[in-house]
BALOBA-1460 file (C-alpha; in Angstrom, 3 decimals):
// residues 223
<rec num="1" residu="x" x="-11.031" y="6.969" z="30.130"/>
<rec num="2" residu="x" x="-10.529" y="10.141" z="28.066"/>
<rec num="3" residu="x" x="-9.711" y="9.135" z="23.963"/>
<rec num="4" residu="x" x="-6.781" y="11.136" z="22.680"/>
<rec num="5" residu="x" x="-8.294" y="14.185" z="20.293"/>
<rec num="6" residu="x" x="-7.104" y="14.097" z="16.773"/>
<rec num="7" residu="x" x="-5.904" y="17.581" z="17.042"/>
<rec num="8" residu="x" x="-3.270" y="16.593" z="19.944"/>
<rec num="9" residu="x" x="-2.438" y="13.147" z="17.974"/>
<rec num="10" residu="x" x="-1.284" y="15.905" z="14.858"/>
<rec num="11" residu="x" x="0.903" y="17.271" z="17.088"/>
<rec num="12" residu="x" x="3.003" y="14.615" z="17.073"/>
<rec num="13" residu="x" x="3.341" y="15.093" z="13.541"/>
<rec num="14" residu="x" x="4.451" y="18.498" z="13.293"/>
<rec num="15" residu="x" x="6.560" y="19.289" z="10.525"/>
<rec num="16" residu="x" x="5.292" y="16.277" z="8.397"/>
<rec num="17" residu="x" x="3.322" y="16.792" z="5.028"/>
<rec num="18" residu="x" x="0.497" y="18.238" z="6.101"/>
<rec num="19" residu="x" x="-1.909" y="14.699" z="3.941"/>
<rec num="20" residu="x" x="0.709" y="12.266" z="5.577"/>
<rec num="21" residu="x" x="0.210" y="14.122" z="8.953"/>
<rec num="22" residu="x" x="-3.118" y="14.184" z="8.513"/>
<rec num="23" residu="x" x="-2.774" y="10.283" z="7.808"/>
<rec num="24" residu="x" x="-0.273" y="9.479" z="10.581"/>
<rec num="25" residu="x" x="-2.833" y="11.030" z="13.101"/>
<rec num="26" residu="x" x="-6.016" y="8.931" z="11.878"/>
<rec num="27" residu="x" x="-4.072" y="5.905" z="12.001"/>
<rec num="28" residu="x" x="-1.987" y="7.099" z="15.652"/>
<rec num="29" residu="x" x="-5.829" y="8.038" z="16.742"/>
<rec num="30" residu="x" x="-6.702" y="4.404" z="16.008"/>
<rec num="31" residu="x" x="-4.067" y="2.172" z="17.013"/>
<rec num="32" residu="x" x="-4.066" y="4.211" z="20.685"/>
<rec num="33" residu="x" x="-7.976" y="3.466" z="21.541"/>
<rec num="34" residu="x" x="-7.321" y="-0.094" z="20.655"/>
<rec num="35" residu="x" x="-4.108" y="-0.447" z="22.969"/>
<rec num="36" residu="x" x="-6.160" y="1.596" z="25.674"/>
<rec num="37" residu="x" x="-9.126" y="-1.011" z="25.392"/>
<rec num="38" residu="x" x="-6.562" y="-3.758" z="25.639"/>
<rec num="39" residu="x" x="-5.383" y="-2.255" z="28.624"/>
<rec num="40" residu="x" x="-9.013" y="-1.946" z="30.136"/>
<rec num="41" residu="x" x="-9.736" y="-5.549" z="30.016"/>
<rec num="42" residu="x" x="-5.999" y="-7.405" z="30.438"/>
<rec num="43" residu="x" x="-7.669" y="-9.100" z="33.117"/>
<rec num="44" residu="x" x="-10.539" y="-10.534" z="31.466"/>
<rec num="45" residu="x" x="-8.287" y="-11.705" z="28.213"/>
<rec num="46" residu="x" x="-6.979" y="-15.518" z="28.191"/>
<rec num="47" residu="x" x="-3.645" y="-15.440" z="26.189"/>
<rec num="48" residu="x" x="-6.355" y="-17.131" z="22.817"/>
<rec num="49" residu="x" x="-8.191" y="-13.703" z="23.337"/>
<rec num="50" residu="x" x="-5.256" y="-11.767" z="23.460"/>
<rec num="51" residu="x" x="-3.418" y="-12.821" z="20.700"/>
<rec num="52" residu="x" x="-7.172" y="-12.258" z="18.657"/>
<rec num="53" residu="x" x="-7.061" y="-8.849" z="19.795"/>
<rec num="54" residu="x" x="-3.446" y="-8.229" z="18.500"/>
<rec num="55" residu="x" x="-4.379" y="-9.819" z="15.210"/>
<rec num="56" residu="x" x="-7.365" y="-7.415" z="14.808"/>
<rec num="57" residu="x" x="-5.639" y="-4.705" z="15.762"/>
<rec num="58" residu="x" x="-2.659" y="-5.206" z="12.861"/>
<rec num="59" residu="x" x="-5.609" y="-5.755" z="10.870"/>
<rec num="60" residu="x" x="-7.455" y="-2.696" z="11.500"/>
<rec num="61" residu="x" x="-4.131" y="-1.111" z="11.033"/>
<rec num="62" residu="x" x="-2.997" y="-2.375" z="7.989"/>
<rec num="63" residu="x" x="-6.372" y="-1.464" z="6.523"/>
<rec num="64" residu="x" x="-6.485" y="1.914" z="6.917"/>
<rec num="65" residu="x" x="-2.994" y="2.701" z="5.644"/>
<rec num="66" residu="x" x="-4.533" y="0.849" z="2.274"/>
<rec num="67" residu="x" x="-7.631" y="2.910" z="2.377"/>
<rec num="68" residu="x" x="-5.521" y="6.037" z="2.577"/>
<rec num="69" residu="x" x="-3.475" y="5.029" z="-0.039"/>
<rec num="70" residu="x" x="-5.716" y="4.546" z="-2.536"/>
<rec num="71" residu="x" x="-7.590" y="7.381" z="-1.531"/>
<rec num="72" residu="x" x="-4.608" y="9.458" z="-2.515"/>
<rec num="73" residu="x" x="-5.157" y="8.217" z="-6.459"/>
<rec num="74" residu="x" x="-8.177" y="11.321" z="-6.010"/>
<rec num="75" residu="x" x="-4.828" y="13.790" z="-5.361"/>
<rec num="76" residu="x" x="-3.565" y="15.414" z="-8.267"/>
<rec num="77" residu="x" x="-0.276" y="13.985" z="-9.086"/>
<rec num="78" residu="x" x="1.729" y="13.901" z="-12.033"/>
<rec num="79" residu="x" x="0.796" y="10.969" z="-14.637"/>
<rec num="80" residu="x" x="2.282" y="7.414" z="-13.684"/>
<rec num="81" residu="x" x="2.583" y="8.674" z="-10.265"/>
<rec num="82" residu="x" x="-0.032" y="6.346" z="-8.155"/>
<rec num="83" residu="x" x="-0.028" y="4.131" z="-4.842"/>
<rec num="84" residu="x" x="-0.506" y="0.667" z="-7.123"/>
<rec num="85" residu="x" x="2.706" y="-0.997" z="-6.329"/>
<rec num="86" residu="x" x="3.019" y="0.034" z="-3.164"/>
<rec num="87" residu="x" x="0.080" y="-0.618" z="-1.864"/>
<rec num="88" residu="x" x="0.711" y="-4.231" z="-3.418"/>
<rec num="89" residu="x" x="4.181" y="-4.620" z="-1.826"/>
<rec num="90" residu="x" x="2.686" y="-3.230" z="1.147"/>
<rec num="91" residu="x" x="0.190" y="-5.708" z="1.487"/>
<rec num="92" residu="x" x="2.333" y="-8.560" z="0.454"/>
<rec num="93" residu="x" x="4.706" y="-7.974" z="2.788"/>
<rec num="94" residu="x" x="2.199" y="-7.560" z="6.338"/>
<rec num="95" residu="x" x="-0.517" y="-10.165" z="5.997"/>
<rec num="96" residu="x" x="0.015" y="-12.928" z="6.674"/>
<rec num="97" residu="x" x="-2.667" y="-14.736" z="5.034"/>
<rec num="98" residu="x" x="-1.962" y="-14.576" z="1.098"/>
<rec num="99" residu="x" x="-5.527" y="-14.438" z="0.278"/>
<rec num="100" residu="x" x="-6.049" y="-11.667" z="2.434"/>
<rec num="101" residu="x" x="-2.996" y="-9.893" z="1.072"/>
<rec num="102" residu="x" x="-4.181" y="-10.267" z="-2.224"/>
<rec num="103" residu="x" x="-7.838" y="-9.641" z="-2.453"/>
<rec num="104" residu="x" x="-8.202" y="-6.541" z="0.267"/>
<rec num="105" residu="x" x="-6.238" y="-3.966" z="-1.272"/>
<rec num="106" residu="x" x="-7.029" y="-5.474" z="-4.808"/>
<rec num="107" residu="x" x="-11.009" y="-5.186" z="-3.573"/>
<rec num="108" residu="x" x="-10.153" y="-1.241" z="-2.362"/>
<rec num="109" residu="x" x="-8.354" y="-1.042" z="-5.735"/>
<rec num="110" residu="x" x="-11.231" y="-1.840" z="-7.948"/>
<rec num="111" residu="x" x="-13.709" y="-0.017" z="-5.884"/>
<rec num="112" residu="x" x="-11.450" y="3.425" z="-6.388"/>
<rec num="113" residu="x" x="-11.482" y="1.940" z="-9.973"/>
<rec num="114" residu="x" x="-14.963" y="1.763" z="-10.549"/>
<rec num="115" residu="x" x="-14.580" y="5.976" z="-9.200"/>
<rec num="116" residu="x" x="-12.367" y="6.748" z="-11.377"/>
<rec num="117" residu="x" x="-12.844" y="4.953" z="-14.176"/>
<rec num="118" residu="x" x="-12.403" y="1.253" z="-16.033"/>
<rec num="119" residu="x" x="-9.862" y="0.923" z="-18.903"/>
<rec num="120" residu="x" x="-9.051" y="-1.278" z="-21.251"/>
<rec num="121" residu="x" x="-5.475" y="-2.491" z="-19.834"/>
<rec num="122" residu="x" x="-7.270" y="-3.022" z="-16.034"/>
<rec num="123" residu="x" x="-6.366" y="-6.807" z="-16.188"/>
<rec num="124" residu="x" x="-3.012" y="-6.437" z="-17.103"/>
<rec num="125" residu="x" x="-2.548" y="-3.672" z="-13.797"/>
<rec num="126" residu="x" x="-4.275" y="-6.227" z="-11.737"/>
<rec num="127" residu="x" x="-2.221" y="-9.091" z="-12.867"/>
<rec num="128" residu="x" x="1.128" y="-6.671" z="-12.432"/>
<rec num="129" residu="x" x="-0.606" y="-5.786" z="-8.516"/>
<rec num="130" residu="x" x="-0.889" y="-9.580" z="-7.815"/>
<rec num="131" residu="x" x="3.139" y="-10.825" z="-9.078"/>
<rec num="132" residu="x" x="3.686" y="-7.472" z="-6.327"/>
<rec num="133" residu="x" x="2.248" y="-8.894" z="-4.017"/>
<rec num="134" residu="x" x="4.171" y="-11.744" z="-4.342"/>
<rec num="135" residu="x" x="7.243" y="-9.945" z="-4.248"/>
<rec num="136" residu="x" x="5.776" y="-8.481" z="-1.404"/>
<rec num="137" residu="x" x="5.416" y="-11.627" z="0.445"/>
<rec num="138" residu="x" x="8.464" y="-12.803" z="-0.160"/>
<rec num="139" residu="x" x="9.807" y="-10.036" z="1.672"/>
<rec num="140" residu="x" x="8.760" y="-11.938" z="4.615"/>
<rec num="141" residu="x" x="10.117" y="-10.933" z="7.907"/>
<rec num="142" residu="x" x="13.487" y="-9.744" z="6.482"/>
<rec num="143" residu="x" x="12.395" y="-6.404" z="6.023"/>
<rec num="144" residu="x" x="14.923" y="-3.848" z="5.948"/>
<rec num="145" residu="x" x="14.953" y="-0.484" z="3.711"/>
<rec num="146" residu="x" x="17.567" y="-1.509" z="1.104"/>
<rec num="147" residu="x" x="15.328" y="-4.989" z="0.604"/>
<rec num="148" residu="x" x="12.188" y="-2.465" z="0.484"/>
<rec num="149" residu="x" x="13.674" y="-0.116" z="-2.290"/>
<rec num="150" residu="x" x="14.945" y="-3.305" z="-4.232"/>
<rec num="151" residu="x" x="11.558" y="-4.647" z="-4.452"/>
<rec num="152" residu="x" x="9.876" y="-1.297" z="-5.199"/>
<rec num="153" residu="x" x="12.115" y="-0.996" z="-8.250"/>
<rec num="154" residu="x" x="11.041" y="-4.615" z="-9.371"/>
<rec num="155" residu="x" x="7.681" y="-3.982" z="-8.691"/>
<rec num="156" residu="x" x="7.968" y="-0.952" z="-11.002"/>
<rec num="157" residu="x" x="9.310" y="-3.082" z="-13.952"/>
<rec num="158" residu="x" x="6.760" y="-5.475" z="-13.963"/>
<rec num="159" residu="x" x="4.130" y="-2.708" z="-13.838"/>
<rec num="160" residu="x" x="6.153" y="-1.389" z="-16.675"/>
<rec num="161" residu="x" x="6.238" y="-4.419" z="-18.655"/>
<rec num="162" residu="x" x="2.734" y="-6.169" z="-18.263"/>
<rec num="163" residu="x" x="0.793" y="-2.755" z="-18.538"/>
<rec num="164" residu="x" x="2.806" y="-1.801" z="-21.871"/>
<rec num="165" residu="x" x="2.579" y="-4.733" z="-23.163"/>
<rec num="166" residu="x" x="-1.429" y="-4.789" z="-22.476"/>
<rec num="167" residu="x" x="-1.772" y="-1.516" z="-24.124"/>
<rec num="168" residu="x" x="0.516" y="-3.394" z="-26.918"/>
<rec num="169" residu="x" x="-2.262" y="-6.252" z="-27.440"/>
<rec num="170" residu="x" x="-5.433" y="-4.469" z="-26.638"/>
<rec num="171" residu="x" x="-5.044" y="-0.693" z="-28.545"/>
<rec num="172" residu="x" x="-5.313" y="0.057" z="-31.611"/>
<rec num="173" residu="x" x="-2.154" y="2.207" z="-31.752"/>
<rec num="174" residu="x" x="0.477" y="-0.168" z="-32.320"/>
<rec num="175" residu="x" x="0.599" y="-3.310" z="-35.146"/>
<rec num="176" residu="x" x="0.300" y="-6.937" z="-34.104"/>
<rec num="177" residu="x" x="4.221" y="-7.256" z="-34.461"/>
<rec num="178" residu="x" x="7.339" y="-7.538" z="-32.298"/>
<rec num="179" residu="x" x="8.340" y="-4.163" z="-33.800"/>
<rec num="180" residu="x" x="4.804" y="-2.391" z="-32.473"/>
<rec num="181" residu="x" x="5.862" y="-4.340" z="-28.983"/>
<rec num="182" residu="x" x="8.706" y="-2.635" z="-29.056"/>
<rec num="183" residu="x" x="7.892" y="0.548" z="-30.062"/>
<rec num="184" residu="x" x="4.895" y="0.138" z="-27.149"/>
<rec num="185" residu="x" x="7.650" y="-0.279" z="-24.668"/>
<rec num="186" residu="x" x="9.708" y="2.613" z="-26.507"/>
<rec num="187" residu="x" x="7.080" y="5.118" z="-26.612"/>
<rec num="188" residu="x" x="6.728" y="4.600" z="-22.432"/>
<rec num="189" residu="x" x="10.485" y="5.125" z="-21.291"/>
<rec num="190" residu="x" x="9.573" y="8.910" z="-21.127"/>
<rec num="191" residu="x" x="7.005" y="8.342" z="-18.195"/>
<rec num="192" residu="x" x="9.250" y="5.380" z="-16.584"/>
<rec num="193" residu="x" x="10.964" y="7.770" z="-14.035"/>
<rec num="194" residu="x" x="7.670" y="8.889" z="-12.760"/>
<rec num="195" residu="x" x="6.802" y="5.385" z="-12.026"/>
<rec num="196" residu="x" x="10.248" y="4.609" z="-10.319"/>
<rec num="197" residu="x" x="9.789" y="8.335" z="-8.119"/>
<rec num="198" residu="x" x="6.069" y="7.590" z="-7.646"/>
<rec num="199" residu="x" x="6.676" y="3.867" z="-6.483"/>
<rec num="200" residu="x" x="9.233" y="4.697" z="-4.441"/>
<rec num="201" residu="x" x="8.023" y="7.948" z="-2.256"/>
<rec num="202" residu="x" x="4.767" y="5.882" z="-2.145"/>
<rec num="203" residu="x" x="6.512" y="3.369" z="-0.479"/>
<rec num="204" residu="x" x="8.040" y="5.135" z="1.537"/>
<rec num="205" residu="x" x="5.528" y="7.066" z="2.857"/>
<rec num="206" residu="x" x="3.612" y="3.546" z="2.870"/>
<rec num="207" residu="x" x="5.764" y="1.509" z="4.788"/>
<rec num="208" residu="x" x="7.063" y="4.336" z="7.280"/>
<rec num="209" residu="x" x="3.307" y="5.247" z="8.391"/>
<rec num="210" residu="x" x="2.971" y="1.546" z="9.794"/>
<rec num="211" residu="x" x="6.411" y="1.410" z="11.584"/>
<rec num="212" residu="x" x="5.763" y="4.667" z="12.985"/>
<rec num="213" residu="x" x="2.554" y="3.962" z="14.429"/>
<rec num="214" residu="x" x="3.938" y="0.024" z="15.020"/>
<rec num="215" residu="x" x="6.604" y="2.085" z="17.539"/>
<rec num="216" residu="x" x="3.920" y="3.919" z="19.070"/>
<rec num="217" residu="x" x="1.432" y="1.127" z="20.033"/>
<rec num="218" residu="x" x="2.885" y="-1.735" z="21.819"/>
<rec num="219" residu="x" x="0.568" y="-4.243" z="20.547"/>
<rec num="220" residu="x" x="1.407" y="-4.020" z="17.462"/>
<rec num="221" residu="x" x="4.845" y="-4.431" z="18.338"/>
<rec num="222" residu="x" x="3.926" y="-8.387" z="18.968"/>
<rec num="223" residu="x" x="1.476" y="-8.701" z="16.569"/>
């Protein structure tokens, strides 16, 4: 059976960004071969195999919008503007299995970090990307856009609070006081609307990549 080319899958996607198109095709390219080799052997699968195969296939899914998510930190975009806490609500929200939604996209996290580079305040991000994915999880099944933009915009505080308050304990640029805590979380209010925009078009973009491709491939429609 022929494999839909990547070039007709960006079709689909005409109009679209061209990175998110680009994105939406990889991930339409994907999900389509699965569902096609699901098709191929429906007879030989026992409903056990079956619902493995849908599993894998959400899997496989879910994965790759992470890994082009945090391949997007390489894209030059304004500072505080970064896939962090959406790719931490994201993941929260989709697995099922906490651990998993924790440690994969913090594992593709660290690796991108180790690219870019290690800082000082790296424990307090990863701390903030773990209570998101909590957030995330809680989301559970009642997922709706209002309920997504709410928890963006409290994933965005807690990044702003635990990373300031990192760079607060850990830098020498502010004194060991409750006024240098302060004037920590002062000095960051100027780049606080990039995080809210950032977090928010990220999760966007995030979260409507899956449910468009979730539309397009009936297995993961069950899954």
């Amino acid at each position: 059976m022929q494999q839909p080319t990547l070039l007709a899958s960006q079709d689909r996607f005409k109009g679209v960004n061209p990175f998110l198109c680009f994105c939406l095709s990889i991930l339409y390219n994907q999900s389509k071969v699965l569902y096609l080799g699901s098709l191929q052997s429906k007879t030989k699968l026992n409903f056990f195999q079956a619902q493995f195969f849908m599993f894998n296939s959400k899997f496989l899914t879910l994965s790759i919008i992470i890994v082009l998510a945090v391949l997007s930190r390489f894209l030059p975009f304004p500072p505080n503007v970064a896939p962090i806490a959406a790719i931490a609500l994201f993941g929260g929200a989709y697995f099922s299995d906490k651990r998993v939604a924790l440690l994969l996209p913090l594992g593709v996290m660290l690796l991108s970090d180790l690219l870019i580079g290690l800082h000082s305040t790296l424990l307090f991000v990863y701390a903030a990307f773990a209570l998101i994915v909590g957030i995330g999880y809680m989301l559970g099944k009642n997922i709706s856009p209002l309920r997504i933009a709410g928890a963006s915009v409290a994933g965005s505080v807690i990044f702003y609070l635990l990373t300031n308050f990192g760079v607060w304990l850990v830098s020498p640029y502010y004194p060991f006081t409750l006024e240098g805590l302060m004037a920590s979380y002062t000095m960051a209010i100027p780049f606080f609307h990039y995080t809210l925009i950032g977090d928010l078009l990220y999760t966007t973009a995030i979260f409507g990549s899956y449910e468009i491709v979730r539309r397009m491939v009936p297995s993961l429609q069950t899954a």
